[in-house]
C-alpha positions as CSV (number, residue, x, y, z in Angstrom):
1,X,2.2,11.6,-9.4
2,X,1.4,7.8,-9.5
3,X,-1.7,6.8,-7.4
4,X,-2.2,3.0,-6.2
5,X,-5.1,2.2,-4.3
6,X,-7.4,-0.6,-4.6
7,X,-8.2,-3.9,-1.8
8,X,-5.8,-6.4,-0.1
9,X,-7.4,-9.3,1.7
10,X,-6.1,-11.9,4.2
11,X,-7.2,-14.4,6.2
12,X,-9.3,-12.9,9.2
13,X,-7.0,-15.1,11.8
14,X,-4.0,-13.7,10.5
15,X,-5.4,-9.8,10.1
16,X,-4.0,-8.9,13.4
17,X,0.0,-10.0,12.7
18,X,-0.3,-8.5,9.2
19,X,-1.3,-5.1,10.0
20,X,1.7,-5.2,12.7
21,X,4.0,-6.3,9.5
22,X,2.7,-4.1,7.2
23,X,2.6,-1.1,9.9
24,X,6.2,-1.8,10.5
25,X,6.7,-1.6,6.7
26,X,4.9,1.6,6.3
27,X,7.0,3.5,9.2
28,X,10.4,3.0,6.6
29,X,8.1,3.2,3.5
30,X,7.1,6.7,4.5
31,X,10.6,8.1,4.9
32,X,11.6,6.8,1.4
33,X,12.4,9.4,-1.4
34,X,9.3,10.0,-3.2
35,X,6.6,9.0,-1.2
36,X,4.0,10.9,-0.7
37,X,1.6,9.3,1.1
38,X,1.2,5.0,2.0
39,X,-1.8,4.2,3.9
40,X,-3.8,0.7,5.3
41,X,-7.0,1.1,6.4
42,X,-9.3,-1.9,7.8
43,X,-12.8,-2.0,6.0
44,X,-13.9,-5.7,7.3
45,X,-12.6,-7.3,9.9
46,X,-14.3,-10.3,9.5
47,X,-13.4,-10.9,5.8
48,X,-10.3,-9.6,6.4
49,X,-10.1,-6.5,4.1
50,X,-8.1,-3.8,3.5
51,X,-8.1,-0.5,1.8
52,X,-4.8,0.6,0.5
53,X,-3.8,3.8,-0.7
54,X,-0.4,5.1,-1.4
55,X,0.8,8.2,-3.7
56,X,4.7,8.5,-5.5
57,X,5.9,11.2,-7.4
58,X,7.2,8.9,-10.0
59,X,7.7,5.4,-11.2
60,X,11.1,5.6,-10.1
61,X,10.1,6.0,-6.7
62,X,7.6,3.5,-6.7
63,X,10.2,0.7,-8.5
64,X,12.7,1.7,-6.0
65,X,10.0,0.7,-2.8
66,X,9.0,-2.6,-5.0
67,X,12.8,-3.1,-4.8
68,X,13.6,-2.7,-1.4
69,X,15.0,-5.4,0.6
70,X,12.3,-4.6,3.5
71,X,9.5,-4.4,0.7
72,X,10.3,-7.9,-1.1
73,X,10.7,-9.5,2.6
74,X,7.1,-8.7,3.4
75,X,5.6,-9.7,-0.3
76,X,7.6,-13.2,0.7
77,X,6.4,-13.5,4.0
78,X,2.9,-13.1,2.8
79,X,3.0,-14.4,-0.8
80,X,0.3,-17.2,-1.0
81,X,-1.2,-15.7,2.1
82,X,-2.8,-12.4,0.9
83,X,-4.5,-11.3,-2.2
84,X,-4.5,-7.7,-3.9
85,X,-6.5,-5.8,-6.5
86,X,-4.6,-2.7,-6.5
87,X,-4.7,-0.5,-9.9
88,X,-2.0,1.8,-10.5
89,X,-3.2,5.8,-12.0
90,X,-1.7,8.7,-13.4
91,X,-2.3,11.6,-11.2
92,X,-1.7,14.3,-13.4
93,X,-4.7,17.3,-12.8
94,X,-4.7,16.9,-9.0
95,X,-6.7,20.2,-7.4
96,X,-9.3,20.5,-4.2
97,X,-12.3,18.4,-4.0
98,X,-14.9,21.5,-4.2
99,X,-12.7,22.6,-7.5
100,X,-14.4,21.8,-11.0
């Protein structure tokens, strides 16, 4: 499992029409083959950051969501207009939080 989580910021003013966009994204990005889980979450609403989170069984999963038509027409709408640090893990001894 691939983990990629990490902060996405964009210009307050434009918060509102982004999350729209990227909720649209998610809805089809969730259905994909190998998603587990791809998730926005607002932490500052006046700076205008995001926490992301998302979760693919594989890199092949993941490339083929980087690839998708849908996928690169967001990144272009929004290139030069938003700002990640997302980090990209290995999720390979997943178990419970209360498990050592």
């Amino acid at each position: 499992m691939l983990i990629i989580t990490g902060y996405a910021h964009v210009d307050p003013a434009d918060l509102a029409q982004f999350m729209a966009e990227l909720n649209a994204l998610a809805f089809t990005t969730r259905g994909r083959p190998g998603c587990i889980s791809y998730d926005a979450a607002v932490v500052g609403s006046r700076t205008g950051r995001l926490l992301i989170s998302e979760r693919w069984v594989d890199q092949n999963a993941l490339t083929a969501h980087l690839l998708a038509a849908d996928t690169i027409a967001f990144i272009g709408r929004w290139s030069g207009r938003m700002r990640g640090e997302l980090q990209k893990y290995d999720g390979c001894n997943a178990r419970d939080v209360m498990d050592c």
